[in-house]
PAVO-213168 format. One line per 4 residues: number of its first residue (from 1); for each residue x, y, z of N, C-alpha, C, CB. Coordinates in steps of 0.001 Angstrom, whole numbers, plus 500000, padded with zeros to 6 digits. Glycine has a CB too. Layout:
BEGIN
NUM> X,Y,Z,X,Y,Z,X,Y,Z,X,Y,Z; ...
end
This chain:
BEGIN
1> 500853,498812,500000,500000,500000,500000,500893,501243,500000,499033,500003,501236; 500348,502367,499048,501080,503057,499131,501374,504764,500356,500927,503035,497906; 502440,505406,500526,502023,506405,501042,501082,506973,501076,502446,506940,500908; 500230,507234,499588,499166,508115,499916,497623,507483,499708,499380,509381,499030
5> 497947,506197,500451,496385,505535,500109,496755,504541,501302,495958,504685,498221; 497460,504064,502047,497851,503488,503529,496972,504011,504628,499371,503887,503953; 496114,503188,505757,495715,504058,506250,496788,504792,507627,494422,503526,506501; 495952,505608,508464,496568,506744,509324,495826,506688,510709,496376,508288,508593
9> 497370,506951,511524,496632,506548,512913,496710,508072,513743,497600,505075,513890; 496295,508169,514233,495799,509314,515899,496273,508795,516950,494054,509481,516445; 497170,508967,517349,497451,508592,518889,496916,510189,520066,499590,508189,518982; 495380,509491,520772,495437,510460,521416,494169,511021,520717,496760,511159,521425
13> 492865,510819,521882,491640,511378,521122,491211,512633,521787,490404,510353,521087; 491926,513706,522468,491404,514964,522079,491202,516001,521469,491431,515258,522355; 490939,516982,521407,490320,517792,520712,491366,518105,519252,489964,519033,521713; 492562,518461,519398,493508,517946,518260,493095,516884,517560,494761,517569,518701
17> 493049,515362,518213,493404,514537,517802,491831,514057,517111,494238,513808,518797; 490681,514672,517358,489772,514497,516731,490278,515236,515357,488571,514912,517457; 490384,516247,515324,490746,517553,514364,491468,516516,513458,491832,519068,515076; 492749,516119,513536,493372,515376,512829,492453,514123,511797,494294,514879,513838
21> 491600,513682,513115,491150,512402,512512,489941,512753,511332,490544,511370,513801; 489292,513897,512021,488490,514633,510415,489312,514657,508892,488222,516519,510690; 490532,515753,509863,490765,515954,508065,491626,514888,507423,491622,517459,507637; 491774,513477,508132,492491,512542,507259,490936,511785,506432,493674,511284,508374
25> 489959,511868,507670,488521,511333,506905,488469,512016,505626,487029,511708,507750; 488114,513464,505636,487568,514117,504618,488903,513972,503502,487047,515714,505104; 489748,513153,503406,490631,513604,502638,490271,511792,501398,492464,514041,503709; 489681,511672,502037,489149,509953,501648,490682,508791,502886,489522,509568,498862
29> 490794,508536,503422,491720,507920,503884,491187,507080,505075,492735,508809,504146; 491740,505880,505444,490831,505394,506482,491836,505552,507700,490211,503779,506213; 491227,505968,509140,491920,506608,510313,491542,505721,511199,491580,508068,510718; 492784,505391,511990,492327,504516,513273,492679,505572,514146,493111,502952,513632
33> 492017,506091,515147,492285,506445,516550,492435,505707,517742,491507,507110,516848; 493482,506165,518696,493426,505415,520233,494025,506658,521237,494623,503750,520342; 492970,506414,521986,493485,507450,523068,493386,505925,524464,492026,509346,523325; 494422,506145,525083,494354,505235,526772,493272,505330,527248,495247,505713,528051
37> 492891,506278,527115,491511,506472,528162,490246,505846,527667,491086,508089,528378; 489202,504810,528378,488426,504217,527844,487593,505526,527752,487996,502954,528470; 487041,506663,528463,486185,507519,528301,486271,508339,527000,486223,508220,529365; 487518,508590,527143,487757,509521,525915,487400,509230,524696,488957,509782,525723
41> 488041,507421,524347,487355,506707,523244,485951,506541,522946,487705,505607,523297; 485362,506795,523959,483835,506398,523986,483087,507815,523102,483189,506205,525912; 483804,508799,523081,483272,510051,522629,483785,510894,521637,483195,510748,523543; 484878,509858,521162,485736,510367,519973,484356,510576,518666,487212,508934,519489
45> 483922,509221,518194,483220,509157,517279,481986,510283,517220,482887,507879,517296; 481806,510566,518265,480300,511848,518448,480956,513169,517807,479710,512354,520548; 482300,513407,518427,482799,514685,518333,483112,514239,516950,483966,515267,519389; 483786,513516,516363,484151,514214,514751,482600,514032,514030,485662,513099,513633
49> 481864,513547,514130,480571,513640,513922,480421,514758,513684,479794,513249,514766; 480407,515864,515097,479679,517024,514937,480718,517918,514027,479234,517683,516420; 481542,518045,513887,482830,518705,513404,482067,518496,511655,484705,517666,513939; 482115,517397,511530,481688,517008,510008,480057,517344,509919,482009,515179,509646
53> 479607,517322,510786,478063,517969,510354,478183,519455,510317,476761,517597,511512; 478831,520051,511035,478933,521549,511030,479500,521610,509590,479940,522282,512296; 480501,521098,508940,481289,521453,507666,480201,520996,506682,482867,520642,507460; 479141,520268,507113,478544,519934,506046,477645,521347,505663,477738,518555,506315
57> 476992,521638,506904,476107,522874,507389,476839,523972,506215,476364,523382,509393; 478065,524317,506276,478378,525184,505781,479110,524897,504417,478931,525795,506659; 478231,523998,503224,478658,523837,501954,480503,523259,502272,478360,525503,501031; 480874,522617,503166,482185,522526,502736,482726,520692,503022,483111,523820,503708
61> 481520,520243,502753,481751,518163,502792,481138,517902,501298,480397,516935,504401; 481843,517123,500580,481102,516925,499478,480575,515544,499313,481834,517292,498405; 480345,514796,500663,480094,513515,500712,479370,513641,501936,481259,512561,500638; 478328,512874,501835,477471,512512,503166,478320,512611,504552,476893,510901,503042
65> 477633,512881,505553,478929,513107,506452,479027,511564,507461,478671,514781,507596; 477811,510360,506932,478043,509218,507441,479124,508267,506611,476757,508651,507587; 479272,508665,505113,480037,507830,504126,481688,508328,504872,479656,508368,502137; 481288,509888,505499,483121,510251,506223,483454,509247,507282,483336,511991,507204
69> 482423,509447,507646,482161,508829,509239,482743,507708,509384,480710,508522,509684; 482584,506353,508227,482395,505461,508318,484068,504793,508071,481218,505254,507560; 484991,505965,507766,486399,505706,507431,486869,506166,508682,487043,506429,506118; 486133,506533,510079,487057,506953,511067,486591,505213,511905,486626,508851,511998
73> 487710,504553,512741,487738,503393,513194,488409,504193,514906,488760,502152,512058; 487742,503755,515736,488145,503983,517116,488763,502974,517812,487135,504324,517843; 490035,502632,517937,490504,501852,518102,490943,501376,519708,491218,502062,517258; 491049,499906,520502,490741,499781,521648,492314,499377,522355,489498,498752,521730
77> 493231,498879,521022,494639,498945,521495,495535,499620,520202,495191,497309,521944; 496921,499896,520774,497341,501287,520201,497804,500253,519283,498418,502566,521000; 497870,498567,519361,498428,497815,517791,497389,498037,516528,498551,495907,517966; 496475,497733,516879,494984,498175,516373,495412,499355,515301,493835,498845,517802
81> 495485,500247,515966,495495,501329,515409,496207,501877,514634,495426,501874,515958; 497632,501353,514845,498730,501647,513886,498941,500221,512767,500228,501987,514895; 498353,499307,512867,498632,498273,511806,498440,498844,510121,497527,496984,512137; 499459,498399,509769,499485,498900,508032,499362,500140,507947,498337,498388,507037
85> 499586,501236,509043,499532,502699,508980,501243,503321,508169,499245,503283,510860; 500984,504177,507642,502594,504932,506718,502987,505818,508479,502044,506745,504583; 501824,506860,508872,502117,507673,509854,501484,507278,510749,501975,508864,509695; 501589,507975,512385,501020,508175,513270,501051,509353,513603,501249,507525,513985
89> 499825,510156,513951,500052,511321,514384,499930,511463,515820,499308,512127,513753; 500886,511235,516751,500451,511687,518213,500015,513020,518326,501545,511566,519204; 498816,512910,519471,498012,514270,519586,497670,514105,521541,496179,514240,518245; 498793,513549,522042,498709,513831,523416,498771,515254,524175,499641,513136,523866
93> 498840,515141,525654,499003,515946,526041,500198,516185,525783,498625,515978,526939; 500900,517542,526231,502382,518010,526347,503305,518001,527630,502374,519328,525978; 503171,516264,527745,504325,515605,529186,504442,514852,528345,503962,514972,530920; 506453,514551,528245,507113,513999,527735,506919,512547,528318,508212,514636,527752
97> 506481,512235,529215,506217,510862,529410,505005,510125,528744,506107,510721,530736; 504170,510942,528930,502738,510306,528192,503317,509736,526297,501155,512084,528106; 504284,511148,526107,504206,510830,524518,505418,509940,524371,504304,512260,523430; 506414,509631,525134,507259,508170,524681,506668,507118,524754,508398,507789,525405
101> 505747,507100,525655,505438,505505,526149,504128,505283,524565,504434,505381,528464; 503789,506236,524084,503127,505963,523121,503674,505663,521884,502428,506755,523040; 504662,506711,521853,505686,506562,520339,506452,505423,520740,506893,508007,519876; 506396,504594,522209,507438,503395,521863,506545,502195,521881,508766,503194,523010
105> 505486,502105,522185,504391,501175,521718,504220,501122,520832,503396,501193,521990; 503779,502078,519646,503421,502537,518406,504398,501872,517517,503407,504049,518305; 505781,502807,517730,506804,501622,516894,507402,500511,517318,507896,502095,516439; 507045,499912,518099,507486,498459,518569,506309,497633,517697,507408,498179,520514
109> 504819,498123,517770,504112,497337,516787,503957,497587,514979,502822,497410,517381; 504804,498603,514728,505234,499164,513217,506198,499772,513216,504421,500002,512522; 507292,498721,512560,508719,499638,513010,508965,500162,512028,510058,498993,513493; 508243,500376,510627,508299,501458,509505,507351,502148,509362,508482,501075,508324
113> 506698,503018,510509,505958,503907,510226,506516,505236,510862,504688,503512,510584; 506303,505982,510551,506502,507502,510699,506130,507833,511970,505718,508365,509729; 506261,508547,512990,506221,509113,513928,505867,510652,513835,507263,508798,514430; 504821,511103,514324,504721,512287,513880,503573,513034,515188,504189,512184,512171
117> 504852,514055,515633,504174,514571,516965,503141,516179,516619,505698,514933,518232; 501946,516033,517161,501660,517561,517124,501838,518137,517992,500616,517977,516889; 503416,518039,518980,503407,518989,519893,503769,520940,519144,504659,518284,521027; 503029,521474,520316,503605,523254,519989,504903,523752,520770,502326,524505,520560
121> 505698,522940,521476,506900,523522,522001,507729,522497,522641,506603,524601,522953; 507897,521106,522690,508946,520042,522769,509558,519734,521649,508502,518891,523228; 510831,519337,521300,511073,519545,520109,511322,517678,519922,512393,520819,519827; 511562,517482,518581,511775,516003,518580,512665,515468,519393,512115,515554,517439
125> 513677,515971,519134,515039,515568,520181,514965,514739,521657,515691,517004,520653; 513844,516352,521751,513903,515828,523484,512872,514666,523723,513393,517208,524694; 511818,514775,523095,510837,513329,522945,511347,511853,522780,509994,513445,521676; 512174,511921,521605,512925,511070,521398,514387,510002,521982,512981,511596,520706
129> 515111,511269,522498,516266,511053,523613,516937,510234,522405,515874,510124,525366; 517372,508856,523220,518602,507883,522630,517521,507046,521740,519668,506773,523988; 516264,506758,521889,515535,505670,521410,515707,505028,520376,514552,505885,521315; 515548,504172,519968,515730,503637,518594,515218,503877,517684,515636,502697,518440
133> 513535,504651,518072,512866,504957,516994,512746,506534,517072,511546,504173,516933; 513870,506884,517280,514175,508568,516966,514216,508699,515750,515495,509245,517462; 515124,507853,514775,515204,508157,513288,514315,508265,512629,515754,507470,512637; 513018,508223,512806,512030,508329,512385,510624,509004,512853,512035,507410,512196
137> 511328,509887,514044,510440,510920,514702,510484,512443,514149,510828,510954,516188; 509181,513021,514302,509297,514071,513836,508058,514752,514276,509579,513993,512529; 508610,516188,514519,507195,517470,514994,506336,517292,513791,507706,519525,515126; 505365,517384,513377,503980,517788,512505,503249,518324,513302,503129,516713,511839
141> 503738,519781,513569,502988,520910,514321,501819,521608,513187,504245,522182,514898; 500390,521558,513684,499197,521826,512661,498843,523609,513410,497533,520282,512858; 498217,523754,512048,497144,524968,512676,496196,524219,513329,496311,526000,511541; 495294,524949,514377,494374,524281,514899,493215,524687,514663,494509,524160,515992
145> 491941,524097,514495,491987,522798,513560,492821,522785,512151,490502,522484,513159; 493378,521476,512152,493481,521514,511021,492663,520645,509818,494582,521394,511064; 491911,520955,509882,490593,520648,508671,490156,522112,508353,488990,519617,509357; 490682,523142,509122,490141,524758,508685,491768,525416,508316,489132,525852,510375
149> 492537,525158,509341,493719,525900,508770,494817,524641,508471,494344,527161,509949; 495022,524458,506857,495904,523601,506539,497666,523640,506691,495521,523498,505376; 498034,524114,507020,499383,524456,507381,499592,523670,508072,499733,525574,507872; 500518,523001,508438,501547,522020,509183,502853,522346,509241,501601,520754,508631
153> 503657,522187,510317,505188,522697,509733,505811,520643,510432,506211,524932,511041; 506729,520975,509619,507829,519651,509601,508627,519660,509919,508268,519107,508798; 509205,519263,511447,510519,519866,512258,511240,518440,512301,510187,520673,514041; 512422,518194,511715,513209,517374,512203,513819,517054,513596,513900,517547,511583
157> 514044,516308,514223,514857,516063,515320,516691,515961,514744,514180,514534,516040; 517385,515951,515897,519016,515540,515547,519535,514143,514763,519760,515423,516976; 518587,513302,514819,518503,512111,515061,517341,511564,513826,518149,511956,516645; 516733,512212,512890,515649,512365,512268,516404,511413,510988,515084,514049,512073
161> 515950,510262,510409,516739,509858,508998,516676,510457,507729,516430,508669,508620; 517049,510787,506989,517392,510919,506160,515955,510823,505026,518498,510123,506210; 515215,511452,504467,514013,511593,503609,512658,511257,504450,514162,510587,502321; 512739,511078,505972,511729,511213,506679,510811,512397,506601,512146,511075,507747
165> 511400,513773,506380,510595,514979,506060,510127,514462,504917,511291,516392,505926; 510714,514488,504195,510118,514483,502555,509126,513027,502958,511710,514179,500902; 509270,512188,503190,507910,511314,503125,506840,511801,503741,508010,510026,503687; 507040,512504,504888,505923,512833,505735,505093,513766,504815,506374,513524,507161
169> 506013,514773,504545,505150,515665,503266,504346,515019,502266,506095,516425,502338; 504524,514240,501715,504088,513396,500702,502859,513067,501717,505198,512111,500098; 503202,512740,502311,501534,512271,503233,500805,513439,503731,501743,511279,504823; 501113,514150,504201,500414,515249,504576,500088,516443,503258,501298,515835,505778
173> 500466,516011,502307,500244,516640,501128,498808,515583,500686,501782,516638,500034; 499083,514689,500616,498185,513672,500291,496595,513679,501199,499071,512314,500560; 496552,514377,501967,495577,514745,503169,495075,515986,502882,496226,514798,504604; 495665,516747,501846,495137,518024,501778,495428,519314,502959,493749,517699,501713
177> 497113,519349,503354,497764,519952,504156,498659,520456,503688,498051,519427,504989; 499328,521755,504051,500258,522148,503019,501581,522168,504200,499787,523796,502085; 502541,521565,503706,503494,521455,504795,504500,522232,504223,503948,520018,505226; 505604,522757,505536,506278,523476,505365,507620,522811,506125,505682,524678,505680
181> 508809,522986,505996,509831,522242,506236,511316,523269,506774,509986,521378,504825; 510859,522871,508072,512071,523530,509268,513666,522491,509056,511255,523205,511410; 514612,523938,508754,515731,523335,508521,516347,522342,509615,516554,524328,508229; 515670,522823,510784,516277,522400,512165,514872,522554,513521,517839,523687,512508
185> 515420,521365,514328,514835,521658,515467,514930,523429,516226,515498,520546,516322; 513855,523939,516625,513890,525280,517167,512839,525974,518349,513773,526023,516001; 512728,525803,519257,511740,526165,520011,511051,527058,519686,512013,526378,520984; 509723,526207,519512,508642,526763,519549,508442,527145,517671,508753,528061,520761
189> 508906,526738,516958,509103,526184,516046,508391,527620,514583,508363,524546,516385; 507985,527939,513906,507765,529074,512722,506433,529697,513715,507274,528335,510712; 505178,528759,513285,503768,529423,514010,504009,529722,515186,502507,528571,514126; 504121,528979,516366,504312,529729,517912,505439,531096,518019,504995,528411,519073
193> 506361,530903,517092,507432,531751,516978,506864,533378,516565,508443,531058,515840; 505876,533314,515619,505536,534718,515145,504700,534774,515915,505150,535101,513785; 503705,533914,516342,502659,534062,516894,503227,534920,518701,501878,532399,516803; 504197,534514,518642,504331,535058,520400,505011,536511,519805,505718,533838,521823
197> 505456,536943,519075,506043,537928,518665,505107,538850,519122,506400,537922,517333; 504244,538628,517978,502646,539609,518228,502338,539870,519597,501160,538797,517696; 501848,538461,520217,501403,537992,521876,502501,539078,522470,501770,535923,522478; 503540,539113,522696,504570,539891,523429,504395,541651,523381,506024,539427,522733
201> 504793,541692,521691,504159,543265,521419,502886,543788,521983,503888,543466,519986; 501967,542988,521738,500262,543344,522409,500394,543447,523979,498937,541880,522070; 501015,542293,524368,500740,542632,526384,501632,543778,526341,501456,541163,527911; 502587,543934,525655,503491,545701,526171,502656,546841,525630,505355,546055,525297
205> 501755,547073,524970,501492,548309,524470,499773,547723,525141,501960,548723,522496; 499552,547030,526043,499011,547298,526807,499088,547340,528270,498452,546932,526475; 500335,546764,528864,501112,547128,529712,501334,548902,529497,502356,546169,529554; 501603,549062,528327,502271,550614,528652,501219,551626,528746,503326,551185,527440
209> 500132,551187,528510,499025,551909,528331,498169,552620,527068,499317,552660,529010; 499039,552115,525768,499285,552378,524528,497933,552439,523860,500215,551422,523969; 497105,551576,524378,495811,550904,523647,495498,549734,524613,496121,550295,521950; 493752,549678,524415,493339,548686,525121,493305,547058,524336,492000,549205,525576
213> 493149,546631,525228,492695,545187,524545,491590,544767,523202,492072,544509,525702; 490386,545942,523110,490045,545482,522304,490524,546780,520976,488626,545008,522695; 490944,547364,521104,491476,548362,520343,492972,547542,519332,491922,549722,521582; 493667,547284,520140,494630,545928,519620,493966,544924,519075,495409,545194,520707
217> 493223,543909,519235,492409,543222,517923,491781,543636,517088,491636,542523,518077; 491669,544630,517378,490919,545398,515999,491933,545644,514522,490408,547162,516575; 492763,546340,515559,494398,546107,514465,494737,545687,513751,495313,545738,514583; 494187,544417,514824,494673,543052,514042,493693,542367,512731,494746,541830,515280
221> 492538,542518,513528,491290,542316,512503,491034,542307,511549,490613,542747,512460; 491232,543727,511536,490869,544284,510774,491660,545597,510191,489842,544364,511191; 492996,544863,510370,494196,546092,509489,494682,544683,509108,495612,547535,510527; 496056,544149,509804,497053,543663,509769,496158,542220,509001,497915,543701,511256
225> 495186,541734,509820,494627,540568,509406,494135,540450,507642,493404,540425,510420; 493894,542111,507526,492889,541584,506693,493958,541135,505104,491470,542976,506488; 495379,541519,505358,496145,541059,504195,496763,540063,504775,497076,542014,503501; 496997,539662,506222,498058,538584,506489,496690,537226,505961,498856,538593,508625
229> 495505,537648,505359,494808,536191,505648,495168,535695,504147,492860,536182,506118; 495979,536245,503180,496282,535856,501806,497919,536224,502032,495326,536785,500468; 498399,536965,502229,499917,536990,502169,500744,537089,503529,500310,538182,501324; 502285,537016,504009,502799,537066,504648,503217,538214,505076,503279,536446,504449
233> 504050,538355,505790,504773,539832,505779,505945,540100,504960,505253,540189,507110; 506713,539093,504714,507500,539504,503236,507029,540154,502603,507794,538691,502328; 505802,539595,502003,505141,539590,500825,504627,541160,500799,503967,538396,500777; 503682,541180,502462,503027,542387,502843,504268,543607,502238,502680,542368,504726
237> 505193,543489,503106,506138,544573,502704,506796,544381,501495,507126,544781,503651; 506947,543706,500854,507388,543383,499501,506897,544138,498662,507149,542190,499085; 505131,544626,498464,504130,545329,498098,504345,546724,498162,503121,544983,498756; 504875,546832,499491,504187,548034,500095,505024,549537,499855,504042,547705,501756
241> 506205,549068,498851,506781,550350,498685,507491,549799,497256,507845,550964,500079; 507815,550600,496096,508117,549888,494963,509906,550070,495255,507323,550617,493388; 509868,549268,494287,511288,548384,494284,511223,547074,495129,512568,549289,494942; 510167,546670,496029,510509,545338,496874,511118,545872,498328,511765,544283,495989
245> 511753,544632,498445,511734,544322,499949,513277,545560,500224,512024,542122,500389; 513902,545107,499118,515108,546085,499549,514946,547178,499539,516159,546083,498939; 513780,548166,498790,513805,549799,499013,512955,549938,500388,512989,550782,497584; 511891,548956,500901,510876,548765,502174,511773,548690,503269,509881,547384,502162
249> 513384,547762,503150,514171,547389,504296,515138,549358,504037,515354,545348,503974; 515465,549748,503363,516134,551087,503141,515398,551811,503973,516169,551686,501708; 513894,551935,503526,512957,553042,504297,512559,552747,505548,511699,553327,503639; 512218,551698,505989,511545,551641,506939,512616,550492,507782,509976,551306,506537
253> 513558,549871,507570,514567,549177,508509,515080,549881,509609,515692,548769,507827; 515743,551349,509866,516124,551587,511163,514628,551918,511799,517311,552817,511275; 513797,552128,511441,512570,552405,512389,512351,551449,513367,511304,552500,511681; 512032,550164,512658,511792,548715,512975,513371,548618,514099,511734,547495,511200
257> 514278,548896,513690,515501,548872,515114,515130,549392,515790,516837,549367,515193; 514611,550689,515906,514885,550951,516724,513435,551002,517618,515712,551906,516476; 512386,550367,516930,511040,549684,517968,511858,548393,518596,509302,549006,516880; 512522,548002,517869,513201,546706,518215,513937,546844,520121,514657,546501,516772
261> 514857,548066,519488,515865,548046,520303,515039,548699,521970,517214,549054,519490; 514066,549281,521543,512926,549905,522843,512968,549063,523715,511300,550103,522565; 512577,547755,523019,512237,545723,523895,512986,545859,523877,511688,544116,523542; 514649,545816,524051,515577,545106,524405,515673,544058,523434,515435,544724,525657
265> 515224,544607,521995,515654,542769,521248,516721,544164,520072,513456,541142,519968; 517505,543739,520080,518804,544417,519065,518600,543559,517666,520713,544087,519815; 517578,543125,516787,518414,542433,515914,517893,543212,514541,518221,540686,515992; 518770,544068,514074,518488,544905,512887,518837,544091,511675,519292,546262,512904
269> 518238,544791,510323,518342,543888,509556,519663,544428,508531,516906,543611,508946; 520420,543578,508546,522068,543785,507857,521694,543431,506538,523507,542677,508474; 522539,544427,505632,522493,544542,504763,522342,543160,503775,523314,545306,504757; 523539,541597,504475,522764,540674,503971,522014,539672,503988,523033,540464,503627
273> 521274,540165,505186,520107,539765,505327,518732,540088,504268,519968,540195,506519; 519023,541181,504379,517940,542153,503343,518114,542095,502055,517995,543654,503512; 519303,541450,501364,519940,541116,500193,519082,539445,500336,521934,541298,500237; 519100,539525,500854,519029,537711,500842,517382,537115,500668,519699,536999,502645
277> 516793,538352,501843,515488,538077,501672,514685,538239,500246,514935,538838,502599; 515090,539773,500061,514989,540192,498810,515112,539666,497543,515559,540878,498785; 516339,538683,497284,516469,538107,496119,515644,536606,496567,518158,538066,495605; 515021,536309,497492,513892,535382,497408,512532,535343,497272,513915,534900,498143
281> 512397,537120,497242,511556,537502,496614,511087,537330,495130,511724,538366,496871; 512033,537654,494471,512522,538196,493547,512589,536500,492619,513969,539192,494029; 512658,535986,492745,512637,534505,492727,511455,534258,492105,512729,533792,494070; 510156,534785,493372,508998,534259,493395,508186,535102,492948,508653,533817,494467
285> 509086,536744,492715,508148,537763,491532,508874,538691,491233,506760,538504,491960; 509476,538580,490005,510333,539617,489752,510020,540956,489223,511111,539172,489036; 510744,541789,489480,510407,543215,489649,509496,543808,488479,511739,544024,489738; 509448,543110,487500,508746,543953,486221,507001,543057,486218,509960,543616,484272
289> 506610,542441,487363,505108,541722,487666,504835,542765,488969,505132,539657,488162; 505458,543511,489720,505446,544265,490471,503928,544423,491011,506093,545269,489939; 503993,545618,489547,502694,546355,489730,501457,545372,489889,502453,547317,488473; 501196,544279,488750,500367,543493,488581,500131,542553,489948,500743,542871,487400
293> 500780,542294,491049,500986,541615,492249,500418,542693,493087,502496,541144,492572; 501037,544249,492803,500069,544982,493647,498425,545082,492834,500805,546611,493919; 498377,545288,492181,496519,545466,492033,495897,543579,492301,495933,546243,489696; 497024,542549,492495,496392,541407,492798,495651,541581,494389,497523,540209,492666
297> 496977,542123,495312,496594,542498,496200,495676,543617,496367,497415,542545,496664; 495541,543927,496182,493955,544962,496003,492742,544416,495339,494168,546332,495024; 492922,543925,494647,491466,543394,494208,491310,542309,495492,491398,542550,492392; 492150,541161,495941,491996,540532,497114,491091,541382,498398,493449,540219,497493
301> 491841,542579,498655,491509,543175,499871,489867,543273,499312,492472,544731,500313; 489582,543798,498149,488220,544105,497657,487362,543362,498217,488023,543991,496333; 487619,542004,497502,486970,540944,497653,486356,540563,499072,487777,540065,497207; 487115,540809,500246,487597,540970,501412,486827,541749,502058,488757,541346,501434
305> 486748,543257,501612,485991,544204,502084,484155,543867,502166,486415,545391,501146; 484200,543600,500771,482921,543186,500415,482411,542226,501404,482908,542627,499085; 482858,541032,501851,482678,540064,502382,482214,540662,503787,483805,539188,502247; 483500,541473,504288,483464,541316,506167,482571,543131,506305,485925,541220,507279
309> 482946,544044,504973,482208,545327,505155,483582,545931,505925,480533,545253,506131
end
């Protein structure tokens, strides 16, 4: 059987690990789940139920939501569950004990399947330690849910073999996930990483008295949000002044230091850094599509406006 037609296991039936087990359903794939807990198992099947009736509710199942249903299997031992599986996705809690004793059950009963943790801040390494089945462990950190936000990132461990990312992708591509691939283990890994950036900036400029709490989501909402929900901030600033990223890093780089340097974080952007980013821009739109990338982005925001008003 191959990678992308093998079925896929859940280690771990909460609220993640339902999430998971949807969008391997809706992707056509058959999912075994096991969580330890007899209770938890008992209520797995209700909850992706409702998850898939709500998506149905809103035009976005294109199959009965019992024909989904009927590819999720709740499984009563963790062999069960991983037999003839490519991956496992553990979706435990975040104590390093709960998730070895699972990842070493798991591969003691499939010693060629993939290992694949959704933790948000242990990194493989440390999950893994000396084990034997480190070479084949790996973060698959999701948006949450991920049946709504497809992003996954792919963090290797020290210890990670050799085309383990690249298979996992292949599977999580195959699920209808778009994965992204960390050169290295890193705390707290791309998403938690920007995401606390923000989190940090917001409690200080309401610490300082700057703006309130709901004045700051609004910001976000409905400024910053309403282009980060189609592009990045490269991209954002890539746009936002002509010539690209390098005339945006010219104009507006010591500003950004020196908000930087206010926090106590010093890290300005050197010349080749800004060379570097820039010509990866440049890669992905070179300077004479410019304009046409900006009115893309504008007709987007349109679209956008219309929608939210």
């Amino acid at each position: 059987m191959s990678a992308v037609t093998a079925p896929l296991a859940v280690l771990g039936g909460g609220s993640i690990g339902v999430a998971f087990a949807t969008q391997f359903a809706l992707s056509g794939r058959e999912v075994r789940i096991y969580d330890p807990v007899l209770e938890r198992r008992a209520v797995v099947e209700a909850e992706v139920r409702v998850r898939l009736e709500d998506l149905y509710a809103n035009d976005l199942l294109k199959e009965p939501v019992q024909i989904v249903l009927d590819r999720v299997l709740v499984a009563s031992e963790i062999a069960e569950a991983v037999d003839a599986c490519v991956l496992a996705q553990e979706c435990a809690p975040e104590r390093l004990e709960i998730k070895r004793e699972l990842f070493a059950s798991a591969a003691a009963a499939n010693p060629q399947m993939i290992l694949a943790s959704s933790s948000s801040a242990l990194t493989p390494s440390s999950m893994a330690g000396d084990e034997s089945w480190a070479d084949r462990l790996i973060v698959a950190h999701p948006g949450n849910p991920p049946y709504l936000i497809p992003v996954i990132e792919l963090v290797p461990g020290l210890r990670t073999g050799d085309g383990v990312i690249d298979a996992a992708a292949e599977v999580f591509k195959s699920v209808g996930l778009r994965p992204i691939r960390l050169a290295r283990e890193i705390e707290g890994f791309v998403f938690n990483r920007l995401q606390g950036a923000v989190l940090r900036e917001a409690y200080c400029l309401l610490r300082d008295g700057i703006a309130s709490v709901e004045d700051i989501d609004t910001v976000m909402k409905d400024g910053l949000g309403r282009r980060w929900a189609f592009m990045g901030p490269f991209e954002t600033a890539d746009l936002n002044v002509r010539g690209g990223l390098a005339a945006h890093a010219a104009r507006m780089g010591p500003a950004y230091e020196s908000m930087g340097a206010g926090r106590g974080q010093h890290d300005p952007w050197t010349p080749e850094l800004v060379s570097e980013a820039h010509q990866q821009r440049r890669e992905q739109l070179p300077l004479k599509d410019w304009e046409e990338r900006v009115r893309w982005r504008d007709l987007e925001l349109m679209r956008r406006k219309r929608l939210l008003g």
